[in-house]
N, C-alpha and C positions, 0 to 999 in steps of 0.2 A: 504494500500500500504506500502510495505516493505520499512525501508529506506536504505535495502542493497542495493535496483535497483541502489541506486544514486549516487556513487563513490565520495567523496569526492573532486575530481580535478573538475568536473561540480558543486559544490557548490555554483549555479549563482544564483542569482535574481528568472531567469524565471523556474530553476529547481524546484525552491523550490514554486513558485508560482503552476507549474504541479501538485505536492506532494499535498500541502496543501490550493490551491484555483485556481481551475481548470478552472474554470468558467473567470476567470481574469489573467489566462493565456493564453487559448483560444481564448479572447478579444486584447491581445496584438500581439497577433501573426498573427492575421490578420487584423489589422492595420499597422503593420510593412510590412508583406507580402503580402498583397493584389494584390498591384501595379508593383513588381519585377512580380510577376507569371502571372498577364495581360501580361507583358515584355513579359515572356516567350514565354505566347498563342498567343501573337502578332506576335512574329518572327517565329513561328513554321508554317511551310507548312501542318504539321499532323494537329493540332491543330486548325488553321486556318478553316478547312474545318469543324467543327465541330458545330461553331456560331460564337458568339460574344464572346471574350477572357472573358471581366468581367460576364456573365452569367456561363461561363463553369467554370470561375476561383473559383462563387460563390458557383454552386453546388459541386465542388469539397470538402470546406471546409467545407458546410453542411452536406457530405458524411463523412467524416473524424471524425469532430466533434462530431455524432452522437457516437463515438466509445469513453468511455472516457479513454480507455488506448494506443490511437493514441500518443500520443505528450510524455507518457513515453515510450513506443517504440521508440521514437527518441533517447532521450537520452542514451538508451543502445545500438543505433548503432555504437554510434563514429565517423559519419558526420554530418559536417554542417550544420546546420539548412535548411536553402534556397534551398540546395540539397537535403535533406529531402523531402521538402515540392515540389519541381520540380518530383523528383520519383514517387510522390502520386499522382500529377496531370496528367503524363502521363498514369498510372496504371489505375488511375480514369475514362480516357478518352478509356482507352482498354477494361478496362471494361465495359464501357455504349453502346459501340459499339456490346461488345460480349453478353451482354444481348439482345439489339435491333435485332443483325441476329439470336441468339436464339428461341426468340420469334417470328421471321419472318417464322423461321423453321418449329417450331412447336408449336405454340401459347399458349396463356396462359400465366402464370407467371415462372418466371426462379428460379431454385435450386441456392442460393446462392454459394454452394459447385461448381456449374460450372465456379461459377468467377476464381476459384483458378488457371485456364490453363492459366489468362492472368497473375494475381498476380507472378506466377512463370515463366515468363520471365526475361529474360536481359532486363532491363533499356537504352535504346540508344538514346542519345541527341543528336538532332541536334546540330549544332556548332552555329549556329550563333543565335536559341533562347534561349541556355546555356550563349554566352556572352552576349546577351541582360539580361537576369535573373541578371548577376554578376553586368553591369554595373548600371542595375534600384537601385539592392540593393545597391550598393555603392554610389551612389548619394542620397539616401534616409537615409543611414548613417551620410553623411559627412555632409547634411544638416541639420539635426537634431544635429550634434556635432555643427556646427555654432548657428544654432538660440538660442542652449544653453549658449553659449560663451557671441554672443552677449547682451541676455539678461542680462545673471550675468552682464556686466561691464556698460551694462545703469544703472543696479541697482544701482551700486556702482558709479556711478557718473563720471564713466571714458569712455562714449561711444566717446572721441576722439581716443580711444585706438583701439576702431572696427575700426572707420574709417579710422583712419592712416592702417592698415594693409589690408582693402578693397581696399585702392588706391595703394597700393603700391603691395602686393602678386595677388590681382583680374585686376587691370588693368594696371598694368606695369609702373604705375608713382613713378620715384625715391625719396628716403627720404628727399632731398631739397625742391623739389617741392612740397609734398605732405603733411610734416609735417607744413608750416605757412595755410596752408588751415584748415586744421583740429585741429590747436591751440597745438602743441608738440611741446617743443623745438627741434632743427635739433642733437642736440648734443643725446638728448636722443632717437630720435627716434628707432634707430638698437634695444635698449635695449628694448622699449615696443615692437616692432615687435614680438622680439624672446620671452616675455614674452604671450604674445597671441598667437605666434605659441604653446607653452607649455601647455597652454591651451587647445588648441584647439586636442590634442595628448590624454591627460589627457580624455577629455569628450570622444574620441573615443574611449580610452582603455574601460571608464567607461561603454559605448556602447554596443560595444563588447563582454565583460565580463558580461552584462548581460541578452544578446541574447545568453550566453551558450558556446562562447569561450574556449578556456582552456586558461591557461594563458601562457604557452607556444607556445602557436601557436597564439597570437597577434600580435607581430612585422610580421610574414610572412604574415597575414592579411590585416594589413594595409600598407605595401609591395605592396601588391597584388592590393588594391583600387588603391594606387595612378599610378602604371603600368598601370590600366585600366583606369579611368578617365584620365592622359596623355595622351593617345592614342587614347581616342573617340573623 
């Protein structure tokens, strides 16, 4: 594999893991993506009718997978990841369809070559199993930028640093109140807040950036989570 496919501005983690260990990228991507693309097949009326979201969501990735130039294909598209992997599941599911009345047609096994009438349609997401997709994946982000967080500052000896900022950003308990429960001075407390808020930014860039991000399209990213998690 060439390493012109790979444009220097995608110089992520997981690019480079596609390039030069496939195998353990493959692995990440569908532990990261698993669960958004259930999201998907859960809210989809198409999809729905199809089975059970995590068996369709399964064979889709063992469909994919089998291909090892699938996940560099991504990368020379220039979207998203999770839009990506939404495309292929829908394509997936067009296809298994048009193989099934194929073979209902005219029995036997199917010419690969006749997948290609579904491959070559327009992509059309339903709306409300597209924001289900957005908001799985952004919740499975943010929590993962959390449990990183919090981890580091038990490490270090500072887990009143989590919990002043769980009682105070997660349940609306003011820094009076919140900082003699968790052992902070009140004086300092704004300061560790905003210092765990920095954090907690940091691990999502970190995130982000290595599910393949660009680095210009971060801020409108994490824009974008928190418009949606406000709102569900």
């Amino acid at each position: 594999m060439s390493p012109t496919m790979f444009p220097t501005t995608h110089a992520t983690w997981l690019v480079d893991r596609v390039e030069h260990a496939p195998s353990e990228a493959r692995a990440h991507v569908l532990e990261r993506y698993f669960q958004p693309l259930c999201a998907y097949a859960r809210a989809s009326a198409n999809l729905r009718a199809l089975g059970e979201p995590a068996e369709l969501v399964n064979a889709f990735f063992a469909a994919r997978f089998a291909d090892d130039a699938y996940l560099a294909r991504w990368i020379s598209s220039g979207i998203p990841l999770r839009r990506w992997l939404a495309n292929g599941l829908v394509m997936h599911a067009r296809n298994t369809l048009l193989a099934a009345r194929r073979r209902a047609e005219h029995g036997g096994s199917v010419d690969p070559k006749e997948l290609d009438e579904a491959r070559a349609q327009r992509v059309d997401h339903e709306t409300n199993a597209l924001l289900a997709l957005e908001r799985a994946w952004a919740v499975r982000t943010v929590t993962e930028a959390h449990e990183r967080v919090r981890t580091e500052l038990q490490a270090e000896g500072r887990g009143a640093w989590w919990e002043l900022f769980r009682l105070h950003t997660l349940h609306g308990m003011g820094y009076a109140q919140a900082a003699p429960i968790v052992g902070v001075a009140a004086t300092s407390a704004s300061s560790v807040h905003r210092q765990v808020v920095d954090r907690l930014r940091a691990a999502l860039v970190s995130i982000l950036e290595r599910d393949g991000i660009r680095p210009d399209e971060i801020d409108g990213e994490l824009a974008f989570m928190q418009d949606l998690l406000g709102s569900s």
